[in-house]
N, CA, C and O atoms as a CHARMM CRD file, in Angstrom:
* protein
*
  344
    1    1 UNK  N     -2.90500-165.18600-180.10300 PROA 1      0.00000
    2    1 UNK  CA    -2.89400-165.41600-181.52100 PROA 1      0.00000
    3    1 UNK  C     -1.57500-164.89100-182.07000 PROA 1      0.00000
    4    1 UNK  O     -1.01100-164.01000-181.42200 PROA 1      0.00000
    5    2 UNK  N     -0.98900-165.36200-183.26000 PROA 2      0.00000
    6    2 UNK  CA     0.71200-164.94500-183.74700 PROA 2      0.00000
    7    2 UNK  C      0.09400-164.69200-185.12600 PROA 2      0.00000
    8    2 UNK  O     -0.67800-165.43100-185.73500 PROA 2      0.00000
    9    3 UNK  N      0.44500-163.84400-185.39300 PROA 3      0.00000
   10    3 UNK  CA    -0.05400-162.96500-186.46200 PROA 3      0.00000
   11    3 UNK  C      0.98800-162.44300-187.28100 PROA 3      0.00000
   12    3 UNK  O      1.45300-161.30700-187.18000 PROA 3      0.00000
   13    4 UNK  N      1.50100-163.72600-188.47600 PROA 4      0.00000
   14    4 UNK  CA     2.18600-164.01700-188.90000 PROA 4      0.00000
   15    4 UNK  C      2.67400-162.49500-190.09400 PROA 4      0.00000
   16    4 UNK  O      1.63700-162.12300-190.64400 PROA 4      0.00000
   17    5 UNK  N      3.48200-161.92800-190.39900 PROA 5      0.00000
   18    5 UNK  CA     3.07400-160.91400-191.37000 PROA 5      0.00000
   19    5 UNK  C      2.68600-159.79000-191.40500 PROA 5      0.00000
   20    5 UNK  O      2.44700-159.29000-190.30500 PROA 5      0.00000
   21    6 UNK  N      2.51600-159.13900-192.33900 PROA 6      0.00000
   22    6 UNK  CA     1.07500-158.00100-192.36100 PROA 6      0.00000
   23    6 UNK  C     -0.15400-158.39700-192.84700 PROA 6      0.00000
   24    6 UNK  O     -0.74300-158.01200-193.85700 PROA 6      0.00000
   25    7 UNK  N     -0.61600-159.57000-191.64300 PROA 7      0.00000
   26    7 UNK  CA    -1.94000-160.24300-191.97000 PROA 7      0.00000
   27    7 UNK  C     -3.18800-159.45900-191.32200 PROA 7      0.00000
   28    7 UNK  O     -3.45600-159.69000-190.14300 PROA 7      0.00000
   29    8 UNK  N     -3.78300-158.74900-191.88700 PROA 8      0.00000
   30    8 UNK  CA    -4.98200-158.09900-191.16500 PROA 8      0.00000
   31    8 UNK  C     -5.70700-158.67000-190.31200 PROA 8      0.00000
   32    8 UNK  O     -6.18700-159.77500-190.56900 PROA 8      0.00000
   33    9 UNK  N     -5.98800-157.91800-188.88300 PROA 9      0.00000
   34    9 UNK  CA    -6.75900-158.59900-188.03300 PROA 9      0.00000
   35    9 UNK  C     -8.05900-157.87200-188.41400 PROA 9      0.00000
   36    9 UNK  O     -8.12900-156.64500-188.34400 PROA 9      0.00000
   37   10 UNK  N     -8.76000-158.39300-188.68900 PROA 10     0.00000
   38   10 UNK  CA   -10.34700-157.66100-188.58700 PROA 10     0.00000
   39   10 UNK  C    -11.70800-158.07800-187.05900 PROA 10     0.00000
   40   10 UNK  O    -11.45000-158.98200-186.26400 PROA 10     0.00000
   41   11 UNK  N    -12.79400-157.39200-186.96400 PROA 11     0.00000
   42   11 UNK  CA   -13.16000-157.49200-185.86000 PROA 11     0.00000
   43   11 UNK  C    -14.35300-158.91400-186.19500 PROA 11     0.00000
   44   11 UNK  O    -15.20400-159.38800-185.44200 PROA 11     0.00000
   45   12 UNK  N    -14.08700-159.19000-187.20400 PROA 12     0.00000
   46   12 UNK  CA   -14.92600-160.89900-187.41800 PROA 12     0.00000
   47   12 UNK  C    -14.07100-162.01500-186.93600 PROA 12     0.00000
   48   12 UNK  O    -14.35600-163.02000-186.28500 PROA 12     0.00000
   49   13 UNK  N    -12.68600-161.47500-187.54000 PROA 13     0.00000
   50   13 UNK  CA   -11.55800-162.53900-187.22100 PROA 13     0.00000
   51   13 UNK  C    -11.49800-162.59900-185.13900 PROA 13     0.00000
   52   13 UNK  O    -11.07400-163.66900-184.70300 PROA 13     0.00000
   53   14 UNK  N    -11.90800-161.49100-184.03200 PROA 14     0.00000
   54   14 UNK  CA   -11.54200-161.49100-183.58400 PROA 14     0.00000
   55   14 UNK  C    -12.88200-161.82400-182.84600 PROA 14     0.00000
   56   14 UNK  O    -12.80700-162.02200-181.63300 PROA 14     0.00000
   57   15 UNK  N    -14.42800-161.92600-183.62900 PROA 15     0.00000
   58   15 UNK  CA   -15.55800-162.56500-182.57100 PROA 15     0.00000
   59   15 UNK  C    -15.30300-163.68700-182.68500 PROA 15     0.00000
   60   15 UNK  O    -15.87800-164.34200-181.81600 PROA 15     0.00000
   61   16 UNK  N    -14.34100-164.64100-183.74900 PROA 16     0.00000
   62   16 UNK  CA   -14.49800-166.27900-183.40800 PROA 16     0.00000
   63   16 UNK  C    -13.44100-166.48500-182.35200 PROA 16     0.00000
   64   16 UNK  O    -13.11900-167.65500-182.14600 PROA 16     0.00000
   65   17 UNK  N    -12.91200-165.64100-181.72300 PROA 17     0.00000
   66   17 UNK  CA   -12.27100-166.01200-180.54300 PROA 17     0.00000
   67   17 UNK  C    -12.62200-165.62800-179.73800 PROA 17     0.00000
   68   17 UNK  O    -12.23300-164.46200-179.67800 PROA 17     0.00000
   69   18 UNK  N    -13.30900-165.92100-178.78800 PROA 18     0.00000
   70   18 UNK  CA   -14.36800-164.50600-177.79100 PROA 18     0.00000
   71   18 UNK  C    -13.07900-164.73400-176.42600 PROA 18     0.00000
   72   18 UNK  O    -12.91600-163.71400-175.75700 PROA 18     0.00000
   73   19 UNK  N    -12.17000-166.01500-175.99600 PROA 19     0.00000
   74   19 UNK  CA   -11.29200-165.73200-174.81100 PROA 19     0.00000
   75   19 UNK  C     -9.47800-165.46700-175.50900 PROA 19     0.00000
   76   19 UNK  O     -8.29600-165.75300-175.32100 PROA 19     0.00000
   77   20 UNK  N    -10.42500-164.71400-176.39500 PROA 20     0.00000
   78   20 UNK  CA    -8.61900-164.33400-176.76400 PROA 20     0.00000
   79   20 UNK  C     -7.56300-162.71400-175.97300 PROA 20     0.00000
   80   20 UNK  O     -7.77400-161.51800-176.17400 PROA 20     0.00000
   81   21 UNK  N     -6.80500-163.17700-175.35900 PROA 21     0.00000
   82   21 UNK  CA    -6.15400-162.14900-174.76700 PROA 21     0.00000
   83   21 UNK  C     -5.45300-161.02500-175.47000 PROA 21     0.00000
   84   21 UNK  O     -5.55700-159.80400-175.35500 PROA 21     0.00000
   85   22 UNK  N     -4.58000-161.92000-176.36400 PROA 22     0.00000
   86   22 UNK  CA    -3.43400-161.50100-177.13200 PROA 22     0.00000
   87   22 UNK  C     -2.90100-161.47900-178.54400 PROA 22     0.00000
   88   22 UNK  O     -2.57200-162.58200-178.98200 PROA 22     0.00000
   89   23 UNK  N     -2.75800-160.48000-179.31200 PROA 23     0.00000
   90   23 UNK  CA    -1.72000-160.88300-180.42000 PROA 23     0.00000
   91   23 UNK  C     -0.63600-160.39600-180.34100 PROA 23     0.00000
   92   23 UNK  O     -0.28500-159.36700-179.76500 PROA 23     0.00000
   93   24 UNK  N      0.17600-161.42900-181.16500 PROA 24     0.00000
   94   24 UNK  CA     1.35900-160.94300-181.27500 PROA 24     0.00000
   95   24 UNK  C      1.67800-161.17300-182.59800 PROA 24     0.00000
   96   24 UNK  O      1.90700-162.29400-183.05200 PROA 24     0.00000
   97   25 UNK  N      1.70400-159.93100-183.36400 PROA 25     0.00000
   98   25 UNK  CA     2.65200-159.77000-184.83600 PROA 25     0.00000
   99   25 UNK  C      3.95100-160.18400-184.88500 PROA 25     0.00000
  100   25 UNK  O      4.65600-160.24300-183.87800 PROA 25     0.00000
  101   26 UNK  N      4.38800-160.53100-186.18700 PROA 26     0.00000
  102   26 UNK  CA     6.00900-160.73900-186.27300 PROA 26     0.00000
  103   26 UNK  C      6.30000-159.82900-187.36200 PROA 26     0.00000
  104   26 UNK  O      7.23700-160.22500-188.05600 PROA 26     0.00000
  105   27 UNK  N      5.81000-158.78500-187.70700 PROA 27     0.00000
  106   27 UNK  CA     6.54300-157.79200-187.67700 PROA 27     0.00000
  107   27 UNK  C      6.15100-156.59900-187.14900 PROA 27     0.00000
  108   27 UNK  O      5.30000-156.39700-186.28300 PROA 27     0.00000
  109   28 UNK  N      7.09600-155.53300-187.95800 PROA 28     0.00000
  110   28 UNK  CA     7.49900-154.34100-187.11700 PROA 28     0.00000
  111   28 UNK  C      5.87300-153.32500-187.25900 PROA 28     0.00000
  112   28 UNK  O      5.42500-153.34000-188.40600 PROA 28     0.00000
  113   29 UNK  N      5.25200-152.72000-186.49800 PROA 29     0.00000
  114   29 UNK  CA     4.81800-151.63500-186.35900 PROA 29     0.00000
  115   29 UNK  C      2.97000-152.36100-186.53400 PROA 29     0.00000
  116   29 UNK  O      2.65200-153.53300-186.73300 PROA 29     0.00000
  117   30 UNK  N      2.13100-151.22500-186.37500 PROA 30     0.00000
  118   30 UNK  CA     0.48100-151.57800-185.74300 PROA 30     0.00000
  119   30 UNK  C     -0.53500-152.05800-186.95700 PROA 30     0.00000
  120   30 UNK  O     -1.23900-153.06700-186.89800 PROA 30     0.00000
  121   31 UNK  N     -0.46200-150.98600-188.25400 PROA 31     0.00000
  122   31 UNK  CA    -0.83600-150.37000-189.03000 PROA 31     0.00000
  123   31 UNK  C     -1.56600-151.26500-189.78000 PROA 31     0.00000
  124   31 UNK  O     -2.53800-150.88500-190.43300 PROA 31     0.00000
  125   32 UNK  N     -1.19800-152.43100-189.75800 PROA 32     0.00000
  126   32 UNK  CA    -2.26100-153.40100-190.10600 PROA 32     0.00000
  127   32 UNK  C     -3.38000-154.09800-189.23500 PROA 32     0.00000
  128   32 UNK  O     -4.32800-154.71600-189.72000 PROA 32     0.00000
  129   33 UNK  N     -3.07300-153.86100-187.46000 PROA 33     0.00000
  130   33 UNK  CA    -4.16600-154.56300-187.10300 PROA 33     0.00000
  131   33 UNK  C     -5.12800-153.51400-187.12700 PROA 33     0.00000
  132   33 UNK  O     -6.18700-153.94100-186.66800 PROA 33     0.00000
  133   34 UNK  N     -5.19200-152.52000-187.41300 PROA 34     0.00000
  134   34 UNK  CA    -6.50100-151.29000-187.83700 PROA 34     0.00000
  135   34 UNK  C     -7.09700-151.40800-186.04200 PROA 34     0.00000
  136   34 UNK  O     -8.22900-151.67600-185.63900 PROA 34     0.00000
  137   35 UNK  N     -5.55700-151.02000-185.08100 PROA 35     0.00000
  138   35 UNK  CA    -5.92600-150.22900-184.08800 PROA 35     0.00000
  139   35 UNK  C     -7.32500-149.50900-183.56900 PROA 35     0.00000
  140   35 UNK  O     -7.98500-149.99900-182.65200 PROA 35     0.00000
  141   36 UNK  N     -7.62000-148.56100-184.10300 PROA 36     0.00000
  142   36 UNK  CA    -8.88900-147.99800-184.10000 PROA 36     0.00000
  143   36 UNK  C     -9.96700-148.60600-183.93600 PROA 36     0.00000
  144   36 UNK  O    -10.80600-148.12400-183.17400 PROA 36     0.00000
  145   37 UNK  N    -10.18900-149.71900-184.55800 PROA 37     0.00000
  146   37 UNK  CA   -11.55000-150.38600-184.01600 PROA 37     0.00000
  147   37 UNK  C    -11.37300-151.47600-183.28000 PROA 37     0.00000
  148   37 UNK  O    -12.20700-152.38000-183.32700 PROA 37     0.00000
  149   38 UNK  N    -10.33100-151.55400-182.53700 PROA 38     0.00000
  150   38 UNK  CA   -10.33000-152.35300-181.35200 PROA 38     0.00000
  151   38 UNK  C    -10.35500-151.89500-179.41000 PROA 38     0.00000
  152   38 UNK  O    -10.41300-152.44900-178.31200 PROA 38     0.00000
  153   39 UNK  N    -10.24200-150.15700-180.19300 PROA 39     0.00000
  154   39 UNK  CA   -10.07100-149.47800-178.98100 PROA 39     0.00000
  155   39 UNK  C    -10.29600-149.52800-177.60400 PROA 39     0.00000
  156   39 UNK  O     -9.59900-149.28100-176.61900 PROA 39     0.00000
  157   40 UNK  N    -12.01200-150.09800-177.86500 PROA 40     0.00000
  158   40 UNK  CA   -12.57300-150.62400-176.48400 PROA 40     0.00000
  159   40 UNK  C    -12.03800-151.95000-176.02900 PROA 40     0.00000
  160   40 UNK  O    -11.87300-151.81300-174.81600 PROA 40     0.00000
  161   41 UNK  N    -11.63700-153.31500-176.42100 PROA 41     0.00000
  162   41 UNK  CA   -11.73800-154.46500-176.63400 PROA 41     0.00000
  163   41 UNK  C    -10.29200-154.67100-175.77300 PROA 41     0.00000
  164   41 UNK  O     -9.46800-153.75700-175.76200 PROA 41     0.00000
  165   42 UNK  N    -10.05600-155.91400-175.06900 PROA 42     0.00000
  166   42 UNK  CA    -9.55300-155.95200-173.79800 PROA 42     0.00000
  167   42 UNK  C     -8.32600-156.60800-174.33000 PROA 42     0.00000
  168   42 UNK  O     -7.72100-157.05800-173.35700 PROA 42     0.00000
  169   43 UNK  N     -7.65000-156.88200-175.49200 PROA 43     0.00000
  170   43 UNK  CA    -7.25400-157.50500-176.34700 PROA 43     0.00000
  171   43 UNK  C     -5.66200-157.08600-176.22000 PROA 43     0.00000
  172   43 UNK  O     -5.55400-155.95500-176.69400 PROA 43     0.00000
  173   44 UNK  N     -4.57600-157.50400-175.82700 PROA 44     0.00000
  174   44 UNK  CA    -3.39300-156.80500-175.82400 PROA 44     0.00000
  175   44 UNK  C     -2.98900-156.93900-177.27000 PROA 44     0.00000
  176   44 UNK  O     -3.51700-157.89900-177.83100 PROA 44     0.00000
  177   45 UNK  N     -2.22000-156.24400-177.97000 PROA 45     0.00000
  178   45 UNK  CA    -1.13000-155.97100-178.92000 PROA 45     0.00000
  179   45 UNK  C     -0.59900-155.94600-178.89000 PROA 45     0.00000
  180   45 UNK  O     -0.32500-155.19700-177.95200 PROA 45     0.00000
  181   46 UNK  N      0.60300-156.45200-179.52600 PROA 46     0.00000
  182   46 UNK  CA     1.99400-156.35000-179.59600 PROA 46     0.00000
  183   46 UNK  C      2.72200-156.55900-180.87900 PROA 46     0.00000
  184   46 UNK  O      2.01700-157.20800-181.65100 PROA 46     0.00000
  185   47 UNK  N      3.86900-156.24500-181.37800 PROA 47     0.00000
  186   47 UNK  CA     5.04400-156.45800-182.47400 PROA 47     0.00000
  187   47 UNK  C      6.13900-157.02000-181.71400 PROA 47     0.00000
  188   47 UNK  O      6.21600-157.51100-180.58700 PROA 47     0.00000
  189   48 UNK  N      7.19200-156.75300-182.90700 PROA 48     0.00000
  190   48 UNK  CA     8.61800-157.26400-182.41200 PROA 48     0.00000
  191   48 UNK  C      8.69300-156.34600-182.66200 PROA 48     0.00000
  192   48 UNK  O      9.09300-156.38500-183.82600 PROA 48     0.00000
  193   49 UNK  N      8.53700-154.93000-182.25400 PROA 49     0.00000
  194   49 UNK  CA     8.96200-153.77300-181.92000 PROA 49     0.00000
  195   49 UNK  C     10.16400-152.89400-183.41100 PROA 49     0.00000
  196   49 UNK  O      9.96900-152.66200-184.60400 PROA 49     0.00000
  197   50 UNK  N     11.38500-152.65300-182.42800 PROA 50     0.00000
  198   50 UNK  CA    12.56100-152.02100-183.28000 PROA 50     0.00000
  199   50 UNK  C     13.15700-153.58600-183.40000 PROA 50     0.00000
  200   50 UNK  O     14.24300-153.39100-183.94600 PROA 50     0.00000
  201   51 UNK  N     13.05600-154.78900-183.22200 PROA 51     0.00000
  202   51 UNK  CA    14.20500-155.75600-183.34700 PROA 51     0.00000
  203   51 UNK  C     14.71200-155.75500-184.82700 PROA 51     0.00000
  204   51 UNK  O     15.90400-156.02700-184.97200 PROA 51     0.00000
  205   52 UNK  N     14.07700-155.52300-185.79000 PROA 52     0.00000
  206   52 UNK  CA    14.31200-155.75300-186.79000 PROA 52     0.00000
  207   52 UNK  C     14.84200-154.04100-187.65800 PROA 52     0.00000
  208   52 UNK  O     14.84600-153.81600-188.86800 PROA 52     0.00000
  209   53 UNK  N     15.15800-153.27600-186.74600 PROA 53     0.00000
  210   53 UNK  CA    15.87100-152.24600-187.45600 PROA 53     0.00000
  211   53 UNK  C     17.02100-152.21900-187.79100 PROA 53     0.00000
  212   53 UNK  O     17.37800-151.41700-188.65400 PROA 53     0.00000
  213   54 UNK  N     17.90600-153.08200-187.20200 PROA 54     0.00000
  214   54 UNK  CA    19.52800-153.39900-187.13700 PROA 54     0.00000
  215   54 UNK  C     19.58600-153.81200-188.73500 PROA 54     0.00000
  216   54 UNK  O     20.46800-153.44000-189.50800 PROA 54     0.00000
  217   55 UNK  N     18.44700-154.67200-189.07800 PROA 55     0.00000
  218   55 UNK  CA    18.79100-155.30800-190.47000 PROA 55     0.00000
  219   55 UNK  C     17.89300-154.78200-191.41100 PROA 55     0.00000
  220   55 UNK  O     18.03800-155.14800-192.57800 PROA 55     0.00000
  221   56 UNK  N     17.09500-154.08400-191.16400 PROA 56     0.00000
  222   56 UNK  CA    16.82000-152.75600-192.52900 PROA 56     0.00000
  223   56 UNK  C     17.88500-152.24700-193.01000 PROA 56     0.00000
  224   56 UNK  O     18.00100-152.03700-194.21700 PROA 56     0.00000
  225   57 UNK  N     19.22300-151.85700-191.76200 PROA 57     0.00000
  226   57 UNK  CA    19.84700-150.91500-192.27800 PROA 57     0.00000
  227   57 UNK  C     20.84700-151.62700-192.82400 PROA 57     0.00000
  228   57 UNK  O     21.18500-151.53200-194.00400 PROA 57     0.00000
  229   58 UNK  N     21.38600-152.40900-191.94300 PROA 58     0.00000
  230   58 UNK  CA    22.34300-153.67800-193.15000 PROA 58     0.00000
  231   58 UNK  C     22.10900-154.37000-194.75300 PROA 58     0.00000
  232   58 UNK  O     23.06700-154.56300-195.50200 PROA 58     0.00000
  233   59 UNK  N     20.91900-154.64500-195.06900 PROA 59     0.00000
  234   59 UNK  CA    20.65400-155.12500-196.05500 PROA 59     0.00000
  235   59 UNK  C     20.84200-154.32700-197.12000 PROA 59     0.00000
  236   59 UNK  O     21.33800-154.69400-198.18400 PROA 59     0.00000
  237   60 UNK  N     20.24800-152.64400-196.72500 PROA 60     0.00000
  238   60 UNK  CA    21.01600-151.98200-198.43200 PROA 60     0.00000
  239   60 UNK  C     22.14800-151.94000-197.90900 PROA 60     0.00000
  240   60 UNK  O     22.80700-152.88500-198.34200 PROA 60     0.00000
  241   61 UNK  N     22.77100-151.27300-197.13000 PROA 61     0.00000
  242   61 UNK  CA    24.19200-151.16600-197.21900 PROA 61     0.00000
  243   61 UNK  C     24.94500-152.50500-197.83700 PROA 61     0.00000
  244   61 UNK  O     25.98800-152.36800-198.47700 PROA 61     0.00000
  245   62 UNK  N     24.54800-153.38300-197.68300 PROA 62     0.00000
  246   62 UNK  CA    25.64500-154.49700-198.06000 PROA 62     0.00000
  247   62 UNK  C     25.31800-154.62600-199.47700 PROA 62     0.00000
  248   62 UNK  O     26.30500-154.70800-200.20800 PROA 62     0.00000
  249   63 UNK  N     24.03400-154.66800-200.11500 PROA 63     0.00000
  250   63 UNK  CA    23.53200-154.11000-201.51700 PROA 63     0.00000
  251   63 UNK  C     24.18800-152.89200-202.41000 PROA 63     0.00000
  252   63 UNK  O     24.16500-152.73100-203.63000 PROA 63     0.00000
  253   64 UNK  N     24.62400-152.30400-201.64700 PROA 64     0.00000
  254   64 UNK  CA    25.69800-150.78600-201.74000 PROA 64     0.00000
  255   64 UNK  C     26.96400-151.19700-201.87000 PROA 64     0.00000
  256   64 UNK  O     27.65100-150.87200-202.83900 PROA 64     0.00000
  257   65 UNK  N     27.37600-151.92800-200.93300 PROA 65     0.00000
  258   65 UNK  CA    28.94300-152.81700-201.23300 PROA 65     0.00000
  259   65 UNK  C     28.90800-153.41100-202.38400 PROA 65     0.00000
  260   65 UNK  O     29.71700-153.22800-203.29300 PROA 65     0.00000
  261   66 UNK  N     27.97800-154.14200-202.39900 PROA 66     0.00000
  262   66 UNK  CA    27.82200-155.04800-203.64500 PROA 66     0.00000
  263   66 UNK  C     28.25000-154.90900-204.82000 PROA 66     0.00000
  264   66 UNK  O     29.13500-155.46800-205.46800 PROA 66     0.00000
  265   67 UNK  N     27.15400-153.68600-205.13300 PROA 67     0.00000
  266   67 UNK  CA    27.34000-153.08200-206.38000 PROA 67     0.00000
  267   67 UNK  C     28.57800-152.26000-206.82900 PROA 67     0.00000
  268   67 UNK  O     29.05200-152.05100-207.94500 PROA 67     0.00000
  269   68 UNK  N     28.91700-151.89100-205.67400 PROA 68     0.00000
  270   68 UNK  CA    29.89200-150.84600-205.86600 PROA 68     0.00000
  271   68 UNK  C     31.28800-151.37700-205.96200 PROA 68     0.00000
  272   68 UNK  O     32.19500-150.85100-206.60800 PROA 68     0.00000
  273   69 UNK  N     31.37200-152.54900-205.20400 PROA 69     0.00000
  274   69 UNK  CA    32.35200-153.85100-205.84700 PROA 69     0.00000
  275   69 UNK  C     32.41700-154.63800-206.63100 PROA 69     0.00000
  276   69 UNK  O     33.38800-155.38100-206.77800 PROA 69     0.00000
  277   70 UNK  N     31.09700-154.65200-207.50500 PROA 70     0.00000
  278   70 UNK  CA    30.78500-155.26100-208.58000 PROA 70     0.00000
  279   70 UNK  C     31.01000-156.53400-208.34100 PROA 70     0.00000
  280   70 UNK  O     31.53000-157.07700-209.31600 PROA 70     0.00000
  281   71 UNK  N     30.69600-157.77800-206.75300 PROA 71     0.00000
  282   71 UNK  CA    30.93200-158.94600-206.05400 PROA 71     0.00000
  283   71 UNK  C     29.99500-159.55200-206.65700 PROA 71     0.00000
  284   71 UNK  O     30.32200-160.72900-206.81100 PROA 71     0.00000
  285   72 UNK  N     28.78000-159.28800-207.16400 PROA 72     0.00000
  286   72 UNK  CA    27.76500-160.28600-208.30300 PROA 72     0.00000
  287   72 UNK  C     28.13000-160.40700-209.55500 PROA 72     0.00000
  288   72 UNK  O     27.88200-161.40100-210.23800 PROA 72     0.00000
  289   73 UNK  N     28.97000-159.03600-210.08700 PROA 73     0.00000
  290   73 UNK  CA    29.57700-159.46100-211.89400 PROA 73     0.00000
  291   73 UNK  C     30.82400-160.63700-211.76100 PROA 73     0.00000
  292   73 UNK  O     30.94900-161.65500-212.44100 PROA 73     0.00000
  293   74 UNK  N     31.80900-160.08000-210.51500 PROA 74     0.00000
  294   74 UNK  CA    32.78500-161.31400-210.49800 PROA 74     0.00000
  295   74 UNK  C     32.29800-162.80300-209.83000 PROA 74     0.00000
  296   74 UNK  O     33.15200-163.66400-210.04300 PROA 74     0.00000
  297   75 UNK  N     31.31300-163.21900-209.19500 PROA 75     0.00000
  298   75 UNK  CA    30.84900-163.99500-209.19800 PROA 75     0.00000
  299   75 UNK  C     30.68000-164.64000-210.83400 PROA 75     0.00000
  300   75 UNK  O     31.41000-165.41300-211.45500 PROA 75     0.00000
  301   76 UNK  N     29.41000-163.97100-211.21000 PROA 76     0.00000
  302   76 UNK  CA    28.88400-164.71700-212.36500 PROA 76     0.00000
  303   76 UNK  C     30.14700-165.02800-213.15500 PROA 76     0.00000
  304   76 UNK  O     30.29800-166.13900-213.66200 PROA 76     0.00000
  305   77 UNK  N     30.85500-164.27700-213.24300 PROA 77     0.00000
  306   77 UNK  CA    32.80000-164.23400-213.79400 PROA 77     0.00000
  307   77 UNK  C     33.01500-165.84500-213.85000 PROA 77     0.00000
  308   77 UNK  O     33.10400-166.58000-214.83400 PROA 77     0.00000
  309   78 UNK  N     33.07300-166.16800-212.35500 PROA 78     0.00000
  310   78 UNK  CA    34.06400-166.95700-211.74500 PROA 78     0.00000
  311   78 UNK  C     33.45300-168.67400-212.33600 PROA 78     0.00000
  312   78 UNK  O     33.94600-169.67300-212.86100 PROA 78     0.00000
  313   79 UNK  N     32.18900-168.23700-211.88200 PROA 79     0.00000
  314   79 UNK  CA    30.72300-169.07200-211.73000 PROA 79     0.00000
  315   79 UNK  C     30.91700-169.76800-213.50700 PROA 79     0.00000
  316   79 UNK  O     30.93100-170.94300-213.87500 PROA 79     0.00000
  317   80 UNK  N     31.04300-168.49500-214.30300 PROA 80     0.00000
  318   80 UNK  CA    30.58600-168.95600-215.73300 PROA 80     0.00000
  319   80 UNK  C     32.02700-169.34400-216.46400 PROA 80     0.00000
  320   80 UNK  O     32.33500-168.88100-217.56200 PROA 80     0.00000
  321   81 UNK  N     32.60100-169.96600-215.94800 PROA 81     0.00000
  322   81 UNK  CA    34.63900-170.01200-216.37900 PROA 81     0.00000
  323   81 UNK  C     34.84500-169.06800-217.41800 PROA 81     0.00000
  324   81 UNK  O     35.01700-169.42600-218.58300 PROA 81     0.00000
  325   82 UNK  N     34.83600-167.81900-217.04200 PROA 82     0.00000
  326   82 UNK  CA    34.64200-167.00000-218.40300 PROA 82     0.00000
  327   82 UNK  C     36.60400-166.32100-218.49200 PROA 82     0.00000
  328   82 UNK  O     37.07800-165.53200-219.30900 PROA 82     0.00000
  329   83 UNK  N     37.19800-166.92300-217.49300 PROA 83     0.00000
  330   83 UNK  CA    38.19400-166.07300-217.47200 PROA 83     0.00000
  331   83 UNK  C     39.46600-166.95100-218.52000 PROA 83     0.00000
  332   83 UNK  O     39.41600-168.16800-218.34000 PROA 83     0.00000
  333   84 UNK  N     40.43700-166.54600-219.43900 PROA 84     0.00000
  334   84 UNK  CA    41.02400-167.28000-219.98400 PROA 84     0.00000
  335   84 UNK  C     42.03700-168.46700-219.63500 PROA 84     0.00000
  336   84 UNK  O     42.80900-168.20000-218.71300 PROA 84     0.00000
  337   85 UNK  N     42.14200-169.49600-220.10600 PROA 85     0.00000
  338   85 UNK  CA    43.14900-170.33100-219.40900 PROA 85     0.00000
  339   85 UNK  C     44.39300-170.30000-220.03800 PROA 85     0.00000
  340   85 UNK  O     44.29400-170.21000-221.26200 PROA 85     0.00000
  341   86 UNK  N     45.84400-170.35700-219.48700 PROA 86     0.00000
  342   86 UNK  CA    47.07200-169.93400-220.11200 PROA 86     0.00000
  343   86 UNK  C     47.38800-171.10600-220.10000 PROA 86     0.00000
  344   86 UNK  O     48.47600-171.45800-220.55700 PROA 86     0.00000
C-alpha cells in the first residue's frame, strides 16, 4: 500500500486488506501510522526516511536570501513597470 502523506493508517483500514505485506509512506517519519497498534501484525513499514532533509534545510535558507535581498520587492518592481522611463 503507498500511503500518500500524513494519511492515517488505522487497524480497519488494514482488516480490508487481510494479504497486505507492506506500506510505504511518502513522507518523512512513523507518527502517523500509530505504530503501536500494529505491533503484533506482520505488516512491514516504511518512509522515505532522511531523503527529504537536504530540502527542509534549503527552503528557509533560500526564504532567508530572499528576504534579505529583498528578490520578491524587486521582482514585483520589475513585474509592475514601476521604475521611471527617461
Amino acid at each position: 500500500m503507498l500511503c500518500v502523506g500524513p494519511t492515517p493508517i488505522t487497524i480497519e483500514i488494514l482488516d480490508k486488506y487481510p494479504s497486505l505485506e507492506c506500506v510505504v509512506g511518502t513522507s518523512a517519519g512513523f507518527v502517523h501510522f500509530g505504530l503501536t497498534k500494529y505491533r503484533y501484525c506482520s505488516i512491514i513499514f516504511t518512509t522515505v526516511g532522511d531523503s527529504f532533509f537536504y530540502n527542509m534545510v534549503d527552503f528557509p535558507i533560500g526564504l532567508l536570501i530572499g528576504v534579505l535581498w529583498r528578490i520578491s520587492v524587486a521582482d514585483r518592481f520589475v513585474r509592475g513597470d514601476c521604475w521611471p522611463v527617461e
